[in-house]
N, C-alpha and C positions, 0 to 999 in steps of 0.2 A: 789747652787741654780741656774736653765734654767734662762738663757739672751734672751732677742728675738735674732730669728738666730740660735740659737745653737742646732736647734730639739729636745728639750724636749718640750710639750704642757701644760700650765698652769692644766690641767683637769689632766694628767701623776703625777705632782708633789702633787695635792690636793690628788689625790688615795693612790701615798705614803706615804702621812703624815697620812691618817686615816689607811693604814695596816701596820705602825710605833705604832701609836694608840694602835688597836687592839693587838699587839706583847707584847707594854709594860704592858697594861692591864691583858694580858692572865699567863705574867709571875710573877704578881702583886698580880694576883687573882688565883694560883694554887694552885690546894688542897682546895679552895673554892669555885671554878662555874669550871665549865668548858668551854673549848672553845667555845664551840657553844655559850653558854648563853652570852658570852662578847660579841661574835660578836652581839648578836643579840643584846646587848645593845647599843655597837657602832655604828651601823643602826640605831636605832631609834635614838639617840643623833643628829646624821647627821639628819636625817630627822626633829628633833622636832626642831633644832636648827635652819635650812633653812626655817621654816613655819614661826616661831616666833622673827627670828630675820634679816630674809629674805637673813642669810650667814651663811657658817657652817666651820669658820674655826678651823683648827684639834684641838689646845687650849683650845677652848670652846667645839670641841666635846670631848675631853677628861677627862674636868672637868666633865661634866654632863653624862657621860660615869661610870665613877667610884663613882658618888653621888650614881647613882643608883643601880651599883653592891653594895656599901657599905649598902645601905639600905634592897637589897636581902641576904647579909648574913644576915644583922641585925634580919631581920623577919625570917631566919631559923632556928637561933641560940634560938630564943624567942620557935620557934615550938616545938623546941627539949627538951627546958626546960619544955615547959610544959605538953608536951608526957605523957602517961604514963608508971611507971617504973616497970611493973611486964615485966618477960619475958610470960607470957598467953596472954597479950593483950584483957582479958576478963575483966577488972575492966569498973563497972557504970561511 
């Protein structure tokens, strides 16, 4: 952790901790989102977190970060089941 003095900028170490975030996330969630979609999720965490709780530290954007990937597999997984299973793709 930057000391005052030492040239790291408080804003340097906050960047780090959400593309630490994003990392653990991407390699949490492989083989079910893909990177982009985490990132895009970690973005909005950061942001929904700084609107609403007027601070986004990485913690809290990583909880609500992975709530939400876990809810996007959740509704894939539902999608898939209820697909249909001809391979024609013609059924009513």
């Amino acid at each position: 952790m930057a000391h005052p003095g030492d040239g790291a900028a408080p804003r340097d170490e906050a960047e780090a901790g959400y593309r630490a975030v994003g990392e653990r996330l991407t390699a949490e969630f492989s083989g079910v989102h893909p990177p982009e979609t985490v990132a895009r999720c970690v973005a909005a965490a950061r942001h929904g977190a700084q609107e609403v709780a007027g601070g986004a530290p990485a913690d809290l954007v990583e909880k609500i970060a992975r709530r939400h990937l876990q809810v996007l597999a959740m509704v894939a997984a539902e999608k898939r089941r209820r697909a249909p299973r001809t391979t024609l793709g013609n059924t009513p």
